[in-house]
N, C-alpha and C positions, 0 to 999 in steps of 0.2 A: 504493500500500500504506500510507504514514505515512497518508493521508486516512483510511480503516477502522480505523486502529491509534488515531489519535489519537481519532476520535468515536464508538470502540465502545460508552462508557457508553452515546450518547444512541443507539446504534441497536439495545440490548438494552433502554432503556426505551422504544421503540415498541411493546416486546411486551407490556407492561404489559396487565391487565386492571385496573387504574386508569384507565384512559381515557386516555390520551396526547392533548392537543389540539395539532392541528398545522391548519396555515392553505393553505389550495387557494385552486383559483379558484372563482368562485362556479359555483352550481348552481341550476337551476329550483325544482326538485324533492328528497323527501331520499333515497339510495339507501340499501337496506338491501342487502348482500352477505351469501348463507347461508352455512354452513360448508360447502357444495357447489360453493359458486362462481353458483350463481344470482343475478339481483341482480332488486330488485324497488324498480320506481319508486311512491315512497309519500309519505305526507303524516306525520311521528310525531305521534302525540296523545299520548302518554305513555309513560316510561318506568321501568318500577317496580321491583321489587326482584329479579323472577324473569322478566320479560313484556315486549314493547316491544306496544303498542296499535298501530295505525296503520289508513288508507287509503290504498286502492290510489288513486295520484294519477291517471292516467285517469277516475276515476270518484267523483269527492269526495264527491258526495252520495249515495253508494250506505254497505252496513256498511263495520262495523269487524272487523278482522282483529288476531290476536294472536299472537305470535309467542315462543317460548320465550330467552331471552338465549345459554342453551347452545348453539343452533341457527346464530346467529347470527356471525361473521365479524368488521363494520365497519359502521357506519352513516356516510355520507356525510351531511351537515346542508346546506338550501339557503341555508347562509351560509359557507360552507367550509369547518366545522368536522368534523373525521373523529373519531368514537368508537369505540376498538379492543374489541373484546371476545376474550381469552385464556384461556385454561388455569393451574391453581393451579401448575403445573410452572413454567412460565412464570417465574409471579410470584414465587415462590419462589427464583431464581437471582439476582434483583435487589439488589445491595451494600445494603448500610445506608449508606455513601458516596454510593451514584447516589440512594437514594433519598429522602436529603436535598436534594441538589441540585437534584432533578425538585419537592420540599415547596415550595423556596425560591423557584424559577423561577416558579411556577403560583402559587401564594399572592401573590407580591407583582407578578403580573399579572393576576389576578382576584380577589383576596378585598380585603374591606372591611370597616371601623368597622361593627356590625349597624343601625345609624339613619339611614344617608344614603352612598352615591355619590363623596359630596363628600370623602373620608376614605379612604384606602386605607390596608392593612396593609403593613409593612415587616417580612419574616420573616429571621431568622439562628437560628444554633446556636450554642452555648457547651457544647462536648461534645455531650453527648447530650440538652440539656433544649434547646427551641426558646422562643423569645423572640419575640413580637409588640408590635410599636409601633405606636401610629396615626398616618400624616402627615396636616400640614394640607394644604389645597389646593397651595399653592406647593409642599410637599414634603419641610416644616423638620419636626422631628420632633412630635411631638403632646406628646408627655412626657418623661424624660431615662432611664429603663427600658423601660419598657414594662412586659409581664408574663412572665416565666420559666414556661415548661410542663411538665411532669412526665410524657409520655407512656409511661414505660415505666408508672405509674400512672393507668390510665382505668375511670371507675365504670362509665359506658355511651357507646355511639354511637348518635343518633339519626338515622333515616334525613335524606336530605336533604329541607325544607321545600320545593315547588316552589310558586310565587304567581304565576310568569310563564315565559315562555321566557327573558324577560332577567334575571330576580331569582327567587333559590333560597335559602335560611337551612341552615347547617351549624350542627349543636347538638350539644356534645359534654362532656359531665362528666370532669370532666380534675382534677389534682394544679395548683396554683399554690403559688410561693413567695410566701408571707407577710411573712416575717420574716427575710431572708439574716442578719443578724447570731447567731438563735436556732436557724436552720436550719427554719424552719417552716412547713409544706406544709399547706394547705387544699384541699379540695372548692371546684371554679370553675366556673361551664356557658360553654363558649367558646361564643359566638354570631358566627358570621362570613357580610355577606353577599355573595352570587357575585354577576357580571353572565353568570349562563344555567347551566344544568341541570347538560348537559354536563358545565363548567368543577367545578361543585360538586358530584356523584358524583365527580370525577376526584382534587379533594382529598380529601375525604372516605376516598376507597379508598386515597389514598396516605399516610394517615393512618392509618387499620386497618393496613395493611401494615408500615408504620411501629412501629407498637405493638407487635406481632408479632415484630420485628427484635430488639426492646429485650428483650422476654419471654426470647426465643431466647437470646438474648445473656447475661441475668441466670441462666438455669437451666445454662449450659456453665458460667459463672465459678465456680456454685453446684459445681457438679459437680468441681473441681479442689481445693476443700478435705473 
């Protein structure tokens, strides 16, 4: 029972319609599981805002088949990577707490400096504004701030950039502080890059989600005076 009690967060964000990436053993092929329980052995050629593309893996040089996301269950990746697809109820029960935690854990294991690989991001919270720094290779910090975020302040979200299975670009118009002494918030496009698709719809939605929280949050406080 302490086992369930104590890892409830992390097994309320498996339900995430952010994509939860969690690590299997490998697989041939990528499974797509319907919301029926069907599972259908496939190849994904793409995965887009409303539509997963694929072929049928028996038959790879035959069409392509499209498949609606709401239909859809879990997709099994032939590198072990599981992408969940959920319900807005779901997503919706998810702590502003957990869903920092899930920000910080996926960001400072897949996301990176947008020019190179060589560069990862190191994500925290100071309250409610998120802070990225960029390490150098060994790991020492890139800069002695970073940049402070303002996401309860976002002008837009651009879908995710896809240029490979392993490299994806999250572009996002976001609040940055300027000036902490003046208090001074600028327009910033956060450019971050992923290593795979996946990884980067998975930030990205837990980033929207995110936003959302902060929103929620500002209009109840609003609501008390």
């Amino acid at each position: 029972m302490n086992f369930f009690k104590n890892n409830l967060p992390l097994i309320k964000l498996s339900l995430l319609p952010f994509c939860l990436i969690i690590h299997l053993h490998s697989y041939s092929q990528d499974i797509i599981t319907k919301s029926d329980g069907e599972k259908i052995e496939a190849k994904i050629d793409l995965i887009g805002t409303d539509e997963v593309k694929y072929k049928k893996y028996n038959h790879l040089d035959g069409p392509s088949y499209m498949i609606k996301k709401s239909n859809i269950s879990e997709i099994k990746f032939n590198n072990g990577i599981v992408q969940l697809f959920n319900n807005s109820k779901e997503k919706d029960e998810i702590s502003l707490k957990e869903t920092k935690e899930f920000i910080i854990k996926t960001i400072n294991k897949h996301g990176f400096e947008e020019d190179t690989f060589n560069r990862k991001y190191k994500a925290s919270f100071e309250g409610d504004y998120l802070r990225l720094i960029v390490l150098r290779r060994n790991g020492v910090d890139h800069s002695n701030d970073g940049i402070l975020y303002d996401f309860s302040n976002v002008y837009s979200f651009h879908r995710v950039s896809k240029r490979s299975d392993k490299k994806a670009f999250i572009n996002i118009w976001v609040s940055i502080l300027k000036n902490k002494k003046k208090n001074k918030w600028d327009k910033h496009k956060l450019i971050m890059r992923v290593d795979g698709i996946p990884q980067a719809e998975s930030i990205l939605n837990a980033l929207k989600h995110y936003n959302k929280l902060l929103l929620d949050k500002q209009k109840t406080s609003d609501l008390k005076f």
